[in-house]
C-alpha positions as CSV (number, residue, x, y, z in Angstrom):
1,X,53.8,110.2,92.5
2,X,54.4,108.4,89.1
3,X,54.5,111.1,85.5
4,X,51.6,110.4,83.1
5,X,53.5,108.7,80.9
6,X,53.3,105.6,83.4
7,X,49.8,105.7,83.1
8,X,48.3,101.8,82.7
9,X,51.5,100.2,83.1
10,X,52.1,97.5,85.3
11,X,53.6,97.5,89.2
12,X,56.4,95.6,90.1
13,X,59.5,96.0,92.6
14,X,63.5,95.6,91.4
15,X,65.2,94.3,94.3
16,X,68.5,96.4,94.8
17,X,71.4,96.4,97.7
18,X,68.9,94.4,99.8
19,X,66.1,96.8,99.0
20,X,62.6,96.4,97.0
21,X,62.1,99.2,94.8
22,X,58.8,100.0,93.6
23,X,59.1,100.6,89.6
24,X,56.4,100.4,87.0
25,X,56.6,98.2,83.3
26,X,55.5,98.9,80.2
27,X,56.6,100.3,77.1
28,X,57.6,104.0,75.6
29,X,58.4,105.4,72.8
30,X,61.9,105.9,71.9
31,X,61.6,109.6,71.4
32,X,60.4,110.4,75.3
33,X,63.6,108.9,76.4
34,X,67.3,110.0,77.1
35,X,71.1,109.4,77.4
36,X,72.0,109.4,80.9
37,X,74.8,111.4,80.5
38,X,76.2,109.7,84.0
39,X,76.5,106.4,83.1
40,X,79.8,105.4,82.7
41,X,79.6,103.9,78.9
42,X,78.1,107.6,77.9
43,X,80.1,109.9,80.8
44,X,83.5,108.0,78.8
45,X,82.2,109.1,75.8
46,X,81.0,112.9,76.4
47,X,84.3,113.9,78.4
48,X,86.2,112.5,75.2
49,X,84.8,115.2,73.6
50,X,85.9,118.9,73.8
51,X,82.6,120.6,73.4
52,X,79.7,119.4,74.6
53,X,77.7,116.7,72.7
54,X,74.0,116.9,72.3
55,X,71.6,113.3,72.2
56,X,72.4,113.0,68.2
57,X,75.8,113.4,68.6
58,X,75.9,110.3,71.6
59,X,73.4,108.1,69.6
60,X,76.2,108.4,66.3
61,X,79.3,107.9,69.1
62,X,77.6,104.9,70.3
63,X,76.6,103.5,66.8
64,X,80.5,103.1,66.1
65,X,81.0,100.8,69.3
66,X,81.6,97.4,68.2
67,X,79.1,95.8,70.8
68,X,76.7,98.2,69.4
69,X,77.1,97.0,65.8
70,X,76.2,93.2,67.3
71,X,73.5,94.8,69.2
72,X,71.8,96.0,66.2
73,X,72.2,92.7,64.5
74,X,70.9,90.8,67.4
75,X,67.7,92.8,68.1
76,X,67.0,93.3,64.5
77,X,67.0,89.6,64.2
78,X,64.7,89.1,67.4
79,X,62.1,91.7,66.7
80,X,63.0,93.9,69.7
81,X,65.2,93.9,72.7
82,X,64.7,90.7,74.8
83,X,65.6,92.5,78.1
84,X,63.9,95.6,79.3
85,X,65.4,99.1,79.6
86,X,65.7,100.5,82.6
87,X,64.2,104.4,83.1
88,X,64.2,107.4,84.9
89,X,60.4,108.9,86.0
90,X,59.8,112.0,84.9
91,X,63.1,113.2,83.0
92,X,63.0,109.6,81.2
93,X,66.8,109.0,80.9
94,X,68.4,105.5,80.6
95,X,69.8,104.3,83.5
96,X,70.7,101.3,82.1
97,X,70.4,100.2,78.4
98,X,71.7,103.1,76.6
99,X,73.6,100.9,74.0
100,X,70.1,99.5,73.2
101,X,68.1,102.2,73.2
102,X,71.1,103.5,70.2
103,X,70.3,100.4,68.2
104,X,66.6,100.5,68.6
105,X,66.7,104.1,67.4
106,X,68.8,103.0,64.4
107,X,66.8,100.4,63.6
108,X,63.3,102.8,64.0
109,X,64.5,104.8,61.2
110,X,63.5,102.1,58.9
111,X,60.8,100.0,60.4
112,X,59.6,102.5,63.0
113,X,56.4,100.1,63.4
114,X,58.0,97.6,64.9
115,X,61.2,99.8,66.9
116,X,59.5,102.7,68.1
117,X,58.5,101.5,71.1
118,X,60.6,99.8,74.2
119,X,59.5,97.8,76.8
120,X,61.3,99.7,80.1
121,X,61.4,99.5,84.1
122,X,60.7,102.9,85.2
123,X,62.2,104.0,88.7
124,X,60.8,106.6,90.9
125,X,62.5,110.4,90.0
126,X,63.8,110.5,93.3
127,X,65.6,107.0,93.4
128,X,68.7,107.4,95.1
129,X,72.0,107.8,93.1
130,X,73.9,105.2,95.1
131,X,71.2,102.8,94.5
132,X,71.6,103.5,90.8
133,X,75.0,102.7,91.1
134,X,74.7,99.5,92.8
135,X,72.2,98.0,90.2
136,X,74.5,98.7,87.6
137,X,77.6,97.6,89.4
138,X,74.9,94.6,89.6
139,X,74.5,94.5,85.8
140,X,77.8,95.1,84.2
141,X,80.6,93.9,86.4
142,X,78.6,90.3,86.9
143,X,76.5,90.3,83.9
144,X,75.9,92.2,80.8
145,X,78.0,93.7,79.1
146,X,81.1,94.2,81.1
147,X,82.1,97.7,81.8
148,X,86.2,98.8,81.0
149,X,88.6,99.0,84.0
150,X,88.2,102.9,82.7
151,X,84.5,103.0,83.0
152,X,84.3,101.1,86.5
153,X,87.4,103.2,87.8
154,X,85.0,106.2,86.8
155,X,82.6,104.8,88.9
156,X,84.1,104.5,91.8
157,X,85.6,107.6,91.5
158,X,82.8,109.4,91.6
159,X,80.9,107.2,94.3
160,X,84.0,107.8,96.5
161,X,83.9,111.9,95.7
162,X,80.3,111.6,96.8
163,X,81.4,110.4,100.3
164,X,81.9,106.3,99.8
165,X,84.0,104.9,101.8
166,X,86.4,102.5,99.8
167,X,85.7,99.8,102.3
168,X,82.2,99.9,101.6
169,X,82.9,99.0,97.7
170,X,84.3,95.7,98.6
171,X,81.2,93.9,98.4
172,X,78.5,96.4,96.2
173,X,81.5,95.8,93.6
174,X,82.6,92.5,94.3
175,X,86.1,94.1,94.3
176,X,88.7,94.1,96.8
177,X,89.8,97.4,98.7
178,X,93.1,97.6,97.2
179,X,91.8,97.3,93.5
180,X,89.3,100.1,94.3
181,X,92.0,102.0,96.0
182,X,94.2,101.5,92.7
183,X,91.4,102.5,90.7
184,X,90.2,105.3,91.9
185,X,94.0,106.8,92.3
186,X,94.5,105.7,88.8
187,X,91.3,107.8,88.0
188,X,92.0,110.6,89.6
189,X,95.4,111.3,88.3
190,X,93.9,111.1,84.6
191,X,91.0,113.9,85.6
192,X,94.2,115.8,87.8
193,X,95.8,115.9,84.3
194,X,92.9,116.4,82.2
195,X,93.1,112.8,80.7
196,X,90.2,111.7,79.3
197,X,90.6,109.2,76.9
198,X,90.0,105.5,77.9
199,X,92.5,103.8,75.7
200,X,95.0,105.5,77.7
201,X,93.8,104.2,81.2
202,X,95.6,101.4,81.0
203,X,99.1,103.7,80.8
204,X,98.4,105.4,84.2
205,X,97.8,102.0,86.1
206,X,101.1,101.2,84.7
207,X,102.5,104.4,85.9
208,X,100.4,104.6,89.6
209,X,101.7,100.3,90.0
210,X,105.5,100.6,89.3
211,X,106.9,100.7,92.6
212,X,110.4,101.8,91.3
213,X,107.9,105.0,90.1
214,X,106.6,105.2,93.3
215,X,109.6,105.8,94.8
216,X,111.4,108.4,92.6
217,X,107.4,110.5,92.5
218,X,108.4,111.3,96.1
219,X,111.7,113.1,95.6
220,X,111.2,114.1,91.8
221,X,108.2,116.2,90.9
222,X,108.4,116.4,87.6
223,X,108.0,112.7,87.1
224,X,104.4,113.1,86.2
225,X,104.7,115.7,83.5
226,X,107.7,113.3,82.2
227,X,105.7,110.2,81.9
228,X,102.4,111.7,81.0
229,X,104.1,113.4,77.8
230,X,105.3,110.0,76.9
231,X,102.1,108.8,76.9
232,X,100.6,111.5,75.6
233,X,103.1,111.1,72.3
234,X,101.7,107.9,71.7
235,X,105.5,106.5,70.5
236,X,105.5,103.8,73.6
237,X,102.8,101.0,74.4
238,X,101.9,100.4,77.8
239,X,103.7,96.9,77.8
240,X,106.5,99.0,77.3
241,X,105.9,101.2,79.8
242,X,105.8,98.8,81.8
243,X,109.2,97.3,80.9
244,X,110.9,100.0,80.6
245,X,110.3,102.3,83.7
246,X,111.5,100.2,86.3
247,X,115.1,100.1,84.6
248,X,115.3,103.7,83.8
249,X,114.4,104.6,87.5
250,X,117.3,102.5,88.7
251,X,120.0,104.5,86.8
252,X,120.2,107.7,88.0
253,X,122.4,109.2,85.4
254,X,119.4,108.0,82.7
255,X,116.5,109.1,84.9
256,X,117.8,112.5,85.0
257,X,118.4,112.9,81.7
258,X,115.0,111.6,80.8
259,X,113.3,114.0,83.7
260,X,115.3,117.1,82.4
261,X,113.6,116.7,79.1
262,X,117.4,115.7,77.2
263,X,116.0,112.4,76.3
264,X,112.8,110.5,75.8
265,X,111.9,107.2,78.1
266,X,112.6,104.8,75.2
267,X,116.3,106.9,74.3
268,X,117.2,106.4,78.0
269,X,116.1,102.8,77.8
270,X,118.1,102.3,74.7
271,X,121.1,103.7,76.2
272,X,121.0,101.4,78.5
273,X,120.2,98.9,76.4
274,X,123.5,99.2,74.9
275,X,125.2,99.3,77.7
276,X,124.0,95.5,78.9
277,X,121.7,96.9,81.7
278,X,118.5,96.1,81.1
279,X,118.3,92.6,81.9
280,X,117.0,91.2,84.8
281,X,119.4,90.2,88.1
282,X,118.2,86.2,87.3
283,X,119.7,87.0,83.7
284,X,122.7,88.6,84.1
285,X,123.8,85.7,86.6
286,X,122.9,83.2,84.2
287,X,124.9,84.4,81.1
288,X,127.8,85.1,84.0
289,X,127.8,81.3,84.6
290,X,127.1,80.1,80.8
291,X,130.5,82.0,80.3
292,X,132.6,81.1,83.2
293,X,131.4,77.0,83.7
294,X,133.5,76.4,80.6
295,X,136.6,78.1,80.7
296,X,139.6,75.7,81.0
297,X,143.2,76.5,82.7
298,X,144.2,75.4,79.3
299,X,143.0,78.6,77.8
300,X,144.9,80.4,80.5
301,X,148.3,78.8,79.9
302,X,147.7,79.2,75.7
303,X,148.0,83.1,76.5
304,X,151.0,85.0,75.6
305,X,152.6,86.8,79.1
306,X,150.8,89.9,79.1
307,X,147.4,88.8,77.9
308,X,147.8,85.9,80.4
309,X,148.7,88.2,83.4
310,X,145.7,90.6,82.8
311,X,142.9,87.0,82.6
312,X,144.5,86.3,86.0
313,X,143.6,89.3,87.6
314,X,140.0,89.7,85.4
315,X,139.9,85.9,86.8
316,X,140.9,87.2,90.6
317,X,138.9,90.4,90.7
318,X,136.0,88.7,89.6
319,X,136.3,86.6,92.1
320,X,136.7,88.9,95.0
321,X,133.5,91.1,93.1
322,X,130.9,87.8,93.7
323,X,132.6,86.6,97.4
324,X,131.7,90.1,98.1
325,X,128.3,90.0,96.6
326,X,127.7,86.4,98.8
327,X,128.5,87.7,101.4
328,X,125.9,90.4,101.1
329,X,123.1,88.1,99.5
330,X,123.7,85.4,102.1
331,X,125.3,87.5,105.2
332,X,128.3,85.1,105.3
């Protein structure tokens, strides 16, 4: 049973996961519709907030986007919008086409004439929510504007809360299991730590991939306090996150320190900066050679007794420290 409001508009059917859903077209005023507060571009911007935000409050957040800004341009210069948005019956909220619905709005305030009214696909009130999802996985992770690896790890975190299956992503998302899997574990250690800013998404991934991390979260539990409150400082990017967890993780004398609280992720990679550790194996073998393949017995026998005898047994040591090492590397 369609709401009055669908009254003289037009049947049609969206096709969606293999289904043909019955909708109706025509146009409504911008005033009967809503922000889906669930769609992952608005559900990013609401839980950024600390107090609830009502529909004025979403329209200005979504004004500031950048996209938006284009959006207004774009439309203004067309007349309208060129592609319909698409409605829920009876409670009228955007499933998809909040961003233009915000720019029509804007642009109604000085030629309502012409803005007031937007053409929109109306679903049935009792459309499924997993169908929902899959026309917007549809729409924004192959074509429109392309959702943030924060807004479509959101989504699959809540599709998988609802009972998904991560298998059963693979092909509604065009995504393989393992990226869901990463995204949704990413996701849900940001909402297990009350995380919800976007920008910061990127950080966790960081964290959740490291597999130096990975290992030292199962024997030190307050790893995850550690690294959030580096992020949380905002002192480190996560490039440098990324560069510098690994190393710490591998000195134990540093990683405790940096754990206990006695000093931050970037002192301990300093430290061991200084100290000629953080360079990678390839590296330190290279500079070892660019400083051995020249030395000369000449530069032996130019040394004074004392300083000669202690090169010889740097020289023999040495030695002994990489035969060692070969044998190991090659099991020789």
């Amino acid at each position: 049973m369609w709401s009055n409001k669908t009254k003289g508009f037009g049947d049609d059917v969206l096709p969606i996961s293999g289904k043909s859903i019955p909708i109706k077209r025509g146009l409504l005023s911008h005033g009967d519709l809503t922000f889906w507060e669930n769609n992952p571009r608005i559900y990013s911007i609401v839980h950024q907030s600390t107090t609830p935000l009502d529909q004025d409050e979403i329209q200005l957040e979504l004004l500031s986007l950048e996209h938006v800004k284009k959006l207004v341009g774009a439309i203004r210069h067309h007349g309208n919008i060129q592609n319909p948005i698409v409605v829920l019956d009876s409670s009228f909220e955007v499933i998809e086409g909040n961003s233009r619905l915000a720019a029509c709005r804007y642009l109604a305030q000085k030629n309502p004439k012409e803005f007031s009214k937007l053409s929109c696909m109306v679903l049935p009130a009792d459309t499924d929510e997993d169908l929902i999802y899959s026309y917007l996985n549809q729409e924004h992770i192959e074509g429109k504007t392309k959702w943030s690896a924060y807004e479509q790890a959101g989504v699959i975190y809540r599709l998988i809360n609802g009972g998904r299956k991560v298998g059963e992503l693979k092909d509604e998302m065009n995504i393989s299991v393992q990226l869901a899997q990463k995204m949704f574990d990413t996701y849900s250690l940001m909402v297990e730590h009350g995380e919800d800013k976007p920008n910061r998404y990127s950080y966790y991934e960081v964290y959740l991939t490291s597999k130096k991390a990975k290992a030292k979260r199962k024997i030190e539990p307050k790893l995850d306090e550690r690294i959030i409150n580096e992020i949380r400082k905002g002192e480190i990017t996560a490039q440098e996150l990324r560069k510098m967890l690994p190393i710490v993780c591998d000195h134990p004398k540093e990683f405790t320190k940096f754990v206990s609280g006695k000093s931050s992720l970037s002192g301990a990679y300093e430290t061991l900066e200084d100290k000629g550790k953080t360079k990678s194996l390839v590296v330190q073998l290279k500079n070892i050679h660019e400083q051995v393949k020249d030395m000369k017995k000449s530069e032996f026998d130019a040394l004074d007794a004392k300083p000669q005898q202690d090169a010889k047994y740097r020289l023999a040591r040495t030695i002994t420290l990489l035969q060692n090492l070969m044998k190991q590397v090659y099991g020789k």
